[in-house]
PDB file of N, CA, C, O and CB in Angstrom:
ATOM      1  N   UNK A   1      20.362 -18.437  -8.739  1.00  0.00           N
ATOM      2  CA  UNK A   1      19.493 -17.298  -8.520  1.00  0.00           C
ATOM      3  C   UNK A   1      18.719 -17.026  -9.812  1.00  0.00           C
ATOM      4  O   UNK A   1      19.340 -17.132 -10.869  1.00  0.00           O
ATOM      5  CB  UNK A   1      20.308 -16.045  -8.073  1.00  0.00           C
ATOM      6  N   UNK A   2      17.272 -16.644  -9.836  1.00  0.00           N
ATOM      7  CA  UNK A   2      16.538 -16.358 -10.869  1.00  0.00           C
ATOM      8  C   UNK A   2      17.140 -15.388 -11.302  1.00  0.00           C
ATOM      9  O   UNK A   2      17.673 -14.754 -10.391  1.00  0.00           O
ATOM     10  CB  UNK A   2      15.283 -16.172 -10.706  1.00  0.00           C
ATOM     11  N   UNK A   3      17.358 -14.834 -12.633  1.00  0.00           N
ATOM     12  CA  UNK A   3      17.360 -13.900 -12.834  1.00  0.00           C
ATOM     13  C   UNK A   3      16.920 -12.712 -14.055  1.00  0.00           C
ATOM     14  O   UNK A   3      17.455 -11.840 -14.740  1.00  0.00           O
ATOM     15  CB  UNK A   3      18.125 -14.065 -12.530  1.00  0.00           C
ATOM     16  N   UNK A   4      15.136 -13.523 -13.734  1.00  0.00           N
ATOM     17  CA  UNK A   4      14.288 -13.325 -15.314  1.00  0.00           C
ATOM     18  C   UNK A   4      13.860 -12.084 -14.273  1.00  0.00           C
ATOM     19  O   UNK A   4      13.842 -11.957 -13.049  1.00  0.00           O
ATOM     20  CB  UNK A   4      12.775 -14.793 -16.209  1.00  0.00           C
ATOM     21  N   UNK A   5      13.470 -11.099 -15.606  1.00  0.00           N
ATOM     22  CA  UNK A   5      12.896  -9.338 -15.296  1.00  0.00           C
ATOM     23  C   UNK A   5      11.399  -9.941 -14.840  1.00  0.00           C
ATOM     24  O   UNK A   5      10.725 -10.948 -15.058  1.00  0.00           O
ATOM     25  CB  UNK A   5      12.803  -7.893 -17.104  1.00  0.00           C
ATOM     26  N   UNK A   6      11.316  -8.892 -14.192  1.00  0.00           N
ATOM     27  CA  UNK A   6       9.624  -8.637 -13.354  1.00  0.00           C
ATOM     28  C   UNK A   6       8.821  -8.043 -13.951  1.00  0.00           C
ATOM     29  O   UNK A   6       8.909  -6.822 -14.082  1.00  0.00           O
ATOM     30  CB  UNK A   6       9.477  -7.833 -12.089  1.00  0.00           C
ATOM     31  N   UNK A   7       7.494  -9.001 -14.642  1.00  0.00           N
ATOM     32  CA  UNK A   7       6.772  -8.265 -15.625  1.00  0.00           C
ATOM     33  C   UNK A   7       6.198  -6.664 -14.666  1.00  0.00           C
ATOM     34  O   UNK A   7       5.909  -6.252 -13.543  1.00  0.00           O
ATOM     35  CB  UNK A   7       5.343  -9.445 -16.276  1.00  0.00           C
ATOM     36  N   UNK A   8       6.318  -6.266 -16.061  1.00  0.00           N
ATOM     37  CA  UNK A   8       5.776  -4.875 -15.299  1.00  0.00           C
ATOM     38  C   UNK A   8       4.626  -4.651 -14.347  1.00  0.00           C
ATOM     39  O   UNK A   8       3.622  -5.363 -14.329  1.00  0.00           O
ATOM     40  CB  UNK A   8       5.418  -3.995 -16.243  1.00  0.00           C
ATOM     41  N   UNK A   9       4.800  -3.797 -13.697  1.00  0.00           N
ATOM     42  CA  UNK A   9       3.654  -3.255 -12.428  1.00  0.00           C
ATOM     43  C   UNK A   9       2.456  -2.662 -13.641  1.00  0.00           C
ATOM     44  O   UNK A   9       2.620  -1.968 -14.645  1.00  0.00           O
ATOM     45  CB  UNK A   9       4.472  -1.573 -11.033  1.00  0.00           C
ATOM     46  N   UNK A  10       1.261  -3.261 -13.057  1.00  0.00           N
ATOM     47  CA  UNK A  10       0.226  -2.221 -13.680  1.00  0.00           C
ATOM     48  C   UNK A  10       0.014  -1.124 -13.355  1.00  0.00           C
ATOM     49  O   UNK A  10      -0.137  -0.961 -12.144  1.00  0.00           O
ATOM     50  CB  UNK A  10      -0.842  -2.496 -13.676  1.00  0.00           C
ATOM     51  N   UNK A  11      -0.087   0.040 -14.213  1.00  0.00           N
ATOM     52  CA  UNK A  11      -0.010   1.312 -13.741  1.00  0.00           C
ATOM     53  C   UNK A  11      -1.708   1.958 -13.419  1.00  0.00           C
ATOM     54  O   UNK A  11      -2.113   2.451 -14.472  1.00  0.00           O
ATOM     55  CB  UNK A  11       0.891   2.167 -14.933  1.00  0.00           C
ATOM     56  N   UNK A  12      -2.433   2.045 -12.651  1.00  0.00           N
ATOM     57  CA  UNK A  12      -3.933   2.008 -12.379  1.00  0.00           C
ATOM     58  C   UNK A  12      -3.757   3.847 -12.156  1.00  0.00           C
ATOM     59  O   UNK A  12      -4.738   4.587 -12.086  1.00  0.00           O
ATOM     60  CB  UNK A  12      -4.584   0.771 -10.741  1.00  0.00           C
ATOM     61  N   UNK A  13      -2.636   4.226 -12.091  1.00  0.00           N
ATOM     62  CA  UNK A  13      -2.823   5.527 -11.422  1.00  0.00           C
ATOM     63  C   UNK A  13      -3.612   6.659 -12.280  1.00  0.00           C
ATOM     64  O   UNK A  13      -4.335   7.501 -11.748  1.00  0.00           O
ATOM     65  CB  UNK A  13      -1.411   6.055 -11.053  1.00  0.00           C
ATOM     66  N   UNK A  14      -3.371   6.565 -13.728  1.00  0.00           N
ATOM     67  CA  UNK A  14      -4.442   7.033 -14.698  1.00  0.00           C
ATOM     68  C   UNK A  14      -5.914   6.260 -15.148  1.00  0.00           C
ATOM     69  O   UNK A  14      -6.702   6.485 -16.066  1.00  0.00           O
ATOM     70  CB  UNK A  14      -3.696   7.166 -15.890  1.00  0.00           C
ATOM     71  N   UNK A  15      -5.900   5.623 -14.462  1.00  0.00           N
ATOM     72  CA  UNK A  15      -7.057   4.780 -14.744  1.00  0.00           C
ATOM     73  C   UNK A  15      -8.423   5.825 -14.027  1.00  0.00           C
ATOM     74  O   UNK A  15      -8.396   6.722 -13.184  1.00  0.00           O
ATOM     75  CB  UNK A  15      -6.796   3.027 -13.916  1.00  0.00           C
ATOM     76  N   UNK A  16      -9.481   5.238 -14.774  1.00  0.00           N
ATOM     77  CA  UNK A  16     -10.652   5.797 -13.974  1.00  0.00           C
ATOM     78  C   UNK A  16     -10.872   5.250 -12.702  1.00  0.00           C
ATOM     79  O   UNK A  16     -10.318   4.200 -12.378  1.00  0.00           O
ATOM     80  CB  UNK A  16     -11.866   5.645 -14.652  1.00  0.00           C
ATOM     81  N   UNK A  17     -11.717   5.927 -11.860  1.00  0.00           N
ATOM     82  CA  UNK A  17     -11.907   5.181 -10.659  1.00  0.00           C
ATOM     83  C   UNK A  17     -12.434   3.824 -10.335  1.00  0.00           C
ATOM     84  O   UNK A  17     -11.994   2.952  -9.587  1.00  0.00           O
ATOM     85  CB  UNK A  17     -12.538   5.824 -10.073  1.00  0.00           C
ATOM     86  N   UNK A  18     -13.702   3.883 -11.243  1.00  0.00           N
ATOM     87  CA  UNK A  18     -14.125   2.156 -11.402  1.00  0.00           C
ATOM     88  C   UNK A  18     -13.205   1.230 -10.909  1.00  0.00           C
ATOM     89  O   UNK A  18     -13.213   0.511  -9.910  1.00  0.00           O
ATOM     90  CB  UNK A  18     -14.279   1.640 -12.913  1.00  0.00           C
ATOM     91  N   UNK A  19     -12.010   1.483 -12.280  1.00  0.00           N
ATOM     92  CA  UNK A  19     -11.124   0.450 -11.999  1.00  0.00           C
ATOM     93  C   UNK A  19      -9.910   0.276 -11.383  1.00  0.00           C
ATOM     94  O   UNK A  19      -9.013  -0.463 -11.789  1.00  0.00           O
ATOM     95  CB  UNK A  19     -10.935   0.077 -12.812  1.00  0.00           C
ATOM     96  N   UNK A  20      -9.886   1.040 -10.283  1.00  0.00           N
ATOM     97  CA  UNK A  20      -9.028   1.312  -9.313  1.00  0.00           C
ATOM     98  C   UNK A  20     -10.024   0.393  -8.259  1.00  0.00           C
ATOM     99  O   UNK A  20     -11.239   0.467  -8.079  1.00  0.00           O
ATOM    100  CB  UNK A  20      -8.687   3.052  -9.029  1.00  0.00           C
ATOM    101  N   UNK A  21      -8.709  -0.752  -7.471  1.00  0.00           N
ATOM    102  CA  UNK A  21      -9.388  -1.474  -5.969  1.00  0.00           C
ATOM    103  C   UNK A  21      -9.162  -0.241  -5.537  1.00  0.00           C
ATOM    104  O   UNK A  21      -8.349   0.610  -5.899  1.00  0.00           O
ATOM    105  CB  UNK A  21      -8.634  -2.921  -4.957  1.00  0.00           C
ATOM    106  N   UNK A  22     -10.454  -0.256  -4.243  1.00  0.00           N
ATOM    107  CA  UNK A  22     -10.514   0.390  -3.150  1.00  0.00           C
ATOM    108  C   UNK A  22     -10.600  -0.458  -1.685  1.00  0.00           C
ATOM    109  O   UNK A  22     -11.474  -1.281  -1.415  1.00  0.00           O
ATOM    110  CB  UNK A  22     -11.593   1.220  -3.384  1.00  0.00           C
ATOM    111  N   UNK A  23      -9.848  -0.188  -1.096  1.00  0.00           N
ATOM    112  CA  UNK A  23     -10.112  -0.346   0.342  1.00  0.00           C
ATOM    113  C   UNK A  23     -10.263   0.544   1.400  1.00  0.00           C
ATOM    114  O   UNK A  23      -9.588   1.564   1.543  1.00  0.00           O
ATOM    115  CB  UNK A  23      -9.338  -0.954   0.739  1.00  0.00           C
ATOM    116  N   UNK A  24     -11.100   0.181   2.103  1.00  0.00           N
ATOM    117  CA  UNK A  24     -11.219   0.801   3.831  1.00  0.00           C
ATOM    118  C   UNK A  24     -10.053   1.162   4.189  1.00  0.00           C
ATOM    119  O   UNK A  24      -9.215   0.259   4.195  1.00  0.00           O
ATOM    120  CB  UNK A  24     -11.683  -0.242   5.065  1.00  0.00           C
ATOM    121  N   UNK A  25      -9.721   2.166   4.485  1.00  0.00           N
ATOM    122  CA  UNK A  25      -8.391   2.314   5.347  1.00  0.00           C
ATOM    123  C   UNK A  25      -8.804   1.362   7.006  1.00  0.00           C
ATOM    124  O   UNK A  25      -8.083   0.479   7.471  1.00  0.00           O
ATOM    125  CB  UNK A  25      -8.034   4.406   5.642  1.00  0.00           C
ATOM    126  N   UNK A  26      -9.952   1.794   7.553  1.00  0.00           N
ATOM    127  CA  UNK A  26     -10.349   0.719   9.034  1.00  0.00           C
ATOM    128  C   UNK A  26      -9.832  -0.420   8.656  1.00  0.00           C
ATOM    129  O   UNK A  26      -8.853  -0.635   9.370  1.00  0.00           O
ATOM    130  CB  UNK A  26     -12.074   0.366   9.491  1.00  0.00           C
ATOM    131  N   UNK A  27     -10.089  -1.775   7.429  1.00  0.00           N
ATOM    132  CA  UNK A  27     -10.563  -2.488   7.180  1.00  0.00           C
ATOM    133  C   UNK A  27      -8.504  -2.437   6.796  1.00  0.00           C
ATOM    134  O   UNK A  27      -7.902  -3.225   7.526  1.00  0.00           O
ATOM    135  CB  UNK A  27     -12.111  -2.515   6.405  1.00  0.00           C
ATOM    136  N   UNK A  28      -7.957  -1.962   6.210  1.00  0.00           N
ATOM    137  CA  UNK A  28      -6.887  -2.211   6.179  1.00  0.00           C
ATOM    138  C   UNK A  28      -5.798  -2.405   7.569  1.00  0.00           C
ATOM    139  O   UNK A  28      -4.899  -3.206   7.820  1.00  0.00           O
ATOM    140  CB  UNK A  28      -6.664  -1.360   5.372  1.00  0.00           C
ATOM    141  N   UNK A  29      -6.468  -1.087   8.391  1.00  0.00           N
ATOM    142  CA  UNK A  29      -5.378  -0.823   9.132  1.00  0.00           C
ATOM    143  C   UNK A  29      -6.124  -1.949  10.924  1.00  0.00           C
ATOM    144  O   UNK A  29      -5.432  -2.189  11.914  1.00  0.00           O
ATOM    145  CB  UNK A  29      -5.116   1.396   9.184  1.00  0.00           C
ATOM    146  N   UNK A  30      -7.517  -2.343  10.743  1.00  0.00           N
ATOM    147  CA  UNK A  30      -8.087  -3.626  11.642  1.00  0.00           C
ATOM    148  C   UNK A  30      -7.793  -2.840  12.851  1.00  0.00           C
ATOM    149  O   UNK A  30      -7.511  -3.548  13.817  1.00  0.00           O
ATOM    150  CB  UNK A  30      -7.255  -5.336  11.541  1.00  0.00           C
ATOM    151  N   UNK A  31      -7.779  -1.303  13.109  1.00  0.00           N
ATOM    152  CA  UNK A  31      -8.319  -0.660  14.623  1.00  0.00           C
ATOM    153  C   UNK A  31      -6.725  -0.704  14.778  1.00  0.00           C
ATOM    154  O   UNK A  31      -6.684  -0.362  15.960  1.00  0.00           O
ATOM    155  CB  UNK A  31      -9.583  -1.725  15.982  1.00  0.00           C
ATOM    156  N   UNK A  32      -5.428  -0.878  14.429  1.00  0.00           N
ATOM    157  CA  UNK A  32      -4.245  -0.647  14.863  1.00  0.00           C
ATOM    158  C   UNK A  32      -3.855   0.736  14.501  1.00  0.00           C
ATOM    159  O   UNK A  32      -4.215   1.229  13.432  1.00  0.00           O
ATOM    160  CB  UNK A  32      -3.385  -1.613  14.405  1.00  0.00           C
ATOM    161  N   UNK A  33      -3.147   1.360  15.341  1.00  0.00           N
ATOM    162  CA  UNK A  33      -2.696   2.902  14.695  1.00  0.00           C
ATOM    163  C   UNK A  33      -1.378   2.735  13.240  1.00  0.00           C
ATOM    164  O   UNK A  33      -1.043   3.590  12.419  1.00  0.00           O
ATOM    165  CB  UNK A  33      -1.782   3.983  16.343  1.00  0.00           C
ATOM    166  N   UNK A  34      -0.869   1.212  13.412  1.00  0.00           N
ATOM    167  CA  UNK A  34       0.182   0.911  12.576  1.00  0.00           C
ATOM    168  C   UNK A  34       0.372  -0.461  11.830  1.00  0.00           C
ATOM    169  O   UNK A  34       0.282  -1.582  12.332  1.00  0.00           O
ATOM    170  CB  UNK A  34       1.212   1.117  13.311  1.00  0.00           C
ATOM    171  N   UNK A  35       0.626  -0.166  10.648  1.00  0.00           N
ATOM    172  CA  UNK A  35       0.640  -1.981  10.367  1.00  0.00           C
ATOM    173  C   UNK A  35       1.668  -1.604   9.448  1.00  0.00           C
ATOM    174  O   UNK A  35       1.916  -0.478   9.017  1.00  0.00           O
ATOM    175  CB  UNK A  35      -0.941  -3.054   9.614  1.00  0.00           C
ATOM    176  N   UNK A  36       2.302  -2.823   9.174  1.00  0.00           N
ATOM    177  CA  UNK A  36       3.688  -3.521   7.947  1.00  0.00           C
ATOM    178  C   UNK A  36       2.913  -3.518   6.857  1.00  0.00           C
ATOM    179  O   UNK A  36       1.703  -3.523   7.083  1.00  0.00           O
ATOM    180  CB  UNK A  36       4.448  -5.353   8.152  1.00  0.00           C
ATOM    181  N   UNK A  37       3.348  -3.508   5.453  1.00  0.00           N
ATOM    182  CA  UNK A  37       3.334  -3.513   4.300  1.00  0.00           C
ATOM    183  C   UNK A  37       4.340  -4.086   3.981  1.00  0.00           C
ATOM    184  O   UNK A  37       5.400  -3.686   4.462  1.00  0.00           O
ATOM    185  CB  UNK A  37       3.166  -2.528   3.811  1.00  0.00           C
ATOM    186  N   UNK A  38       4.333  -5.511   2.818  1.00  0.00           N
ATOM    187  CA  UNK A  38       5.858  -5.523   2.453  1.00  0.00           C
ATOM    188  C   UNK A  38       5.135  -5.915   1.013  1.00  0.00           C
ATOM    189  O   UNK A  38       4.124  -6.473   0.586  1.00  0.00           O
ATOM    190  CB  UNK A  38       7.190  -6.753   3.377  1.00  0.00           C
ATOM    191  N   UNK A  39       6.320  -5.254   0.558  1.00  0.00           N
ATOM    192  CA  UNK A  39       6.043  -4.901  -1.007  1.00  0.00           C
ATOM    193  C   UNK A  39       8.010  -5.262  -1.720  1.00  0.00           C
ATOM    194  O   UNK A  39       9.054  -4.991  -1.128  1.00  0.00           O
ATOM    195  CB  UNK A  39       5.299  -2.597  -1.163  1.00  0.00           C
ATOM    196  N   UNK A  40       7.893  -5.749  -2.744  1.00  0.00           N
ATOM    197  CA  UNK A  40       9.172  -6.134  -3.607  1.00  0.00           C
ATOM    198  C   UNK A  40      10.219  -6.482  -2.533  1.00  0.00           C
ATOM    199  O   UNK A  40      11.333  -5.958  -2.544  1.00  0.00           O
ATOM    200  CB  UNK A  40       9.748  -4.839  -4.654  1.00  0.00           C
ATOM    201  N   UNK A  41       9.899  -7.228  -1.761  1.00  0.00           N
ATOM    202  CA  UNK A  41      11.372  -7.429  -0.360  1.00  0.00           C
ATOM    203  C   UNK A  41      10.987  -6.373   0.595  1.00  0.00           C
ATOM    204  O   UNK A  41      11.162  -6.753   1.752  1.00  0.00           O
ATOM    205  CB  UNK A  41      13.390  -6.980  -0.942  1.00  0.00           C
ATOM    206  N   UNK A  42      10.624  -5.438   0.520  1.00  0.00           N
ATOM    207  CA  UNK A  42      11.088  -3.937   1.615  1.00  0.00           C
ATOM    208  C   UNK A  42       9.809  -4.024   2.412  1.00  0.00           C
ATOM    209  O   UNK A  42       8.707  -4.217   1.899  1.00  0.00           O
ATOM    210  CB  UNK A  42      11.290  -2.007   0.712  1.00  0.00           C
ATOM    211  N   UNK A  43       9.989  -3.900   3.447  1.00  0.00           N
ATOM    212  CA  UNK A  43       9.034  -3.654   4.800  1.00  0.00           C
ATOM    213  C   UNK A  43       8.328  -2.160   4.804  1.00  0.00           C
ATOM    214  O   UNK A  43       9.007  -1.341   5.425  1.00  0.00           O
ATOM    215  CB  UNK A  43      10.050  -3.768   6.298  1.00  0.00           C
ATOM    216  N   UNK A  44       7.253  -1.697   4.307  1.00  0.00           N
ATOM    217  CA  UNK A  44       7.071  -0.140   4.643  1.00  0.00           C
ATOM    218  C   UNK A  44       6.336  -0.103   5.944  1.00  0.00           C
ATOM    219  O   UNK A  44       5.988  -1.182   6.423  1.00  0.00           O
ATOM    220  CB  UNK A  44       6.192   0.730   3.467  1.00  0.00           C
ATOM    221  N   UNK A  45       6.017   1.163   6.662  1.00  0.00           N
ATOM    222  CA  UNK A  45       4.913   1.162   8.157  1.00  0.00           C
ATOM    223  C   UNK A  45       3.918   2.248   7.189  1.00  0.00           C
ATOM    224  O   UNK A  45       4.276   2.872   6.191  1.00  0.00           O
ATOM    225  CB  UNK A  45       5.769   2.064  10.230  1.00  0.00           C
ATOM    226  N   UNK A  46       2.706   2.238   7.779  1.00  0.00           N
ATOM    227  CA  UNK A  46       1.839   2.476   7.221  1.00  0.00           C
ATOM    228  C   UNK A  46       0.909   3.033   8.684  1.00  0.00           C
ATOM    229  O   UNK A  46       0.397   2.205   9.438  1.00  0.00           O
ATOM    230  CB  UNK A  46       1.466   1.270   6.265  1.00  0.00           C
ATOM    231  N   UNK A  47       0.799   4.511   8.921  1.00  0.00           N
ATOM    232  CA  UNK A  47       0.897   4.648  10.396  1.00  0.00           C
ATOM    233  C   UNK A  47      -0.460   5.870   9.963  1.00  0.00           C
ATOM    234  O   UNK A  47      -0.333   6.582   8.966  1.00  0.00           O
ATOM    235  CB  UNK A  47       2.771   5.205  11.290  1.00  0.00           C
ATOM    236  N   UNK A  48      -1.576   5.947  10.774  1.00  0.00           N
ATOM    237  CA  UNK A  48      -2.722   7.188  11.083  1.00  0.00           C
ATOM    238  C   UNK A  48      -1.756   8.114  12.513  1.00  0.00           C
ATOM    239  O   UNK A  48      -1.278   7.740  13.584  1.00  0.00           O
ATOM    240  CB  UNK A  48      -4.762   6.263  11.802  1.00  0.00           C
ATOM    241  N   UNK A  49      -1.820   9.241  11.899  1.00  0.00           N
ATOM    242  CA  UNK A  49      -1.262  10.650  12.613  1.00  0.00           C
ATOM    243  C   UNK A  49      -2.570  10.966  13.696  1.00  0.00           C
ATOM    244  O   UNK A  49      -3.702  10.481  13.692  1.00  0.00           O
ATOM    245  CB  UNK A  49      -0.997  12.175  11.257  1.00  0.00           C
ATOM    246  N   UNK A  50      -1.867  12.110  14.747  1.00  0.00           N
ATOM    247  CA  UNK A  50      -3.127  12.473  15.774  1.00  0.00           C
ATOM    248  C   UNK A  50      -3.973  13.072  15.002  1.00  0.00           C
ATOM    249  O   UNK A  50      -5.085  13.162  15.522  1.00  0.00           O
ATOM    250  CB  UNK A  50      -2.863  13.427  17.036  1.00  0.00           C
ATOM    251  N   UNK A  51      -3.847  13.746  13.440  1.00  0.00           N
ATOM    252  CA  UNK A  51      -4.528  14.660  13.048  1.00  0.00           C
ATOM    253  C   UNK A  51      -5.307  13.467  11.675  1.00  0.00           C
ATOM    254  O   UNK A  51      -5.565  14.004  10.598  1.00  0.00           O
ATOM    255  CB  UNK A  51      -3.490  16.190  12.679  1.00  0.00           C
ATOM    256  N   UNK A  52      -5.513  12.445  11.780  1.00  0.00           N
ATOM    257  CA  UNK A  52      -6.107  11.203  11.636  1.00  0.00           C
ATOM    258  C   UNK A  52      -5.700  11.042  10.314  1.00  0.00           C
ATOM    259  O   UNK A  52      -6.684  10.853   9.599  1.00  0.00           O
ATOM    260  CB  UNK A  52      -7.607  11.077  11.918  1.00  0.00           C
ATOM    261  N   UNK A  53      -4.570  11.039   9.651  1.00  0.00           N
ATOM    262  CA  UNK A  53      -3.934  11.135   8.059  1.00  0.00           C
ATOM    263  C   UNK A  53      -3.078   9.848   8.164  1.00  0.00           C
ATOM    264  O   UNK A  53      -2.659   9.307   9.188  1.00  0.00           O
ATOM    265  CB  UNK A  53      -2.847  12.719   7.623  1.00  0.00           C
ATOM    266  N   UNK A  54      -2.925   9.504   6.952  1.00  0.00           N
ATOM    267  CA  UNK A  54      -1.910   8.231   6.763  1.00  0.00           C
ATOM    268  C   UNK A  54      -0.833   8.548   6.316  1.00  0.00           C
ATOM    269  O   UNK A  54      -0.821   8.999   5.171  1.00  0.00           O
ATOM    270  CB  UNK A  54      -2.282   7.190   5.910  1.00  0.00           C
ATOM    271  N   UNK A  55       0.519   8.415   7.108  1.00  0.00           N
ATOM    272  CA  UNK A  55       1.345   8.484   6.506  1.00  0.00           C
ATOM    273  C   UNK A  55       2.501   7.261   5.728  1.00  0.00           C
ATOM    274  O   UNK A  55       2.874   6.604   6.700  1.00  0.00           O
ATOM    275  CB  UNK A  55       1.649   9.215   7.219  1.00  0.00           C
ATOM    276  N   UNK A  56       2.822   6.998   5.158  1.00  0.00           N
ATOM    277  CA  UNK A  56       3.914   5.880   4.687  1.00  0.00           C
ATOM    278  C   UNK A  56       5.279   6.074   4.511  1.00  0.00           C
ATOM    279  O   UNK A  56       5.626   6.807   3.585  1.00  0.00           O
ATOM    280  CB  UNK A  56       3.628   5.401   3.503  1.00  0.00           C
ATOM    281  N   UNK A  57       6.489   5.332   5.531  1.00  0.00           N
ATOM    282  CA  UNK A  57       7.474   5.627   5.377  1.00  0.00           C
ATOM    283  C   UNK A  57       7.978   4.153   5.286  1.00  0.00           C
ATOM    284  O   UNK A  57       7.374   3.167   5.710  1.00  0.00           O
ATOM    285  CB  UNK A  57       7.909   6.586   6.272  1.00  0.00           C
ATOM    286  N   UNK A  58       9.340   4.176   4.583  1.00  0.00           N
ATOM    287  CA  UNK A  58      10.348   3.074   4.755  1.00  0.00           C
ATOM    288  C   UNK A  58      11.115   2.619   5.578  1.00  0.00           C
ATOM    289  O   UNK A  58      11.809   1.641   5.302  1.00  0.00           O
ATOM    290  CB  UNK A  58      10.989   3.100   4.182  1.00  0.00           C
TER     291      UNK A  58
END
């Protein structure tokens, strides 16, 4: 089993906007009310509410 550390995550969250990717939420979510995300092993859902908001759970 590997067991070298995971270079760090870039942290963009203080960054200016420029340099923050942006995406479409449409263009992400391709007209489905729900899609998978998998991120470090873990499966998240990634779901638009009736009141048209995104929510993300595990």
């Amino acid at each position: 089993m590997n067991s070298q550390p995971k270079p760090p995550a870039q942290n963009l969250a203080n960054a200016p906007d420029a340099q923050r990717p942006r995406i479409d939420s449409g263009t992400l979510m391709r007209g489905a009310p729900t899609v998978e995300i998998e991120h470090a092993g873990q499966r998240y859902l990634l779901r638009v509410t009736r009141e048209n908001k995104l929510i993300l759970t595990k």
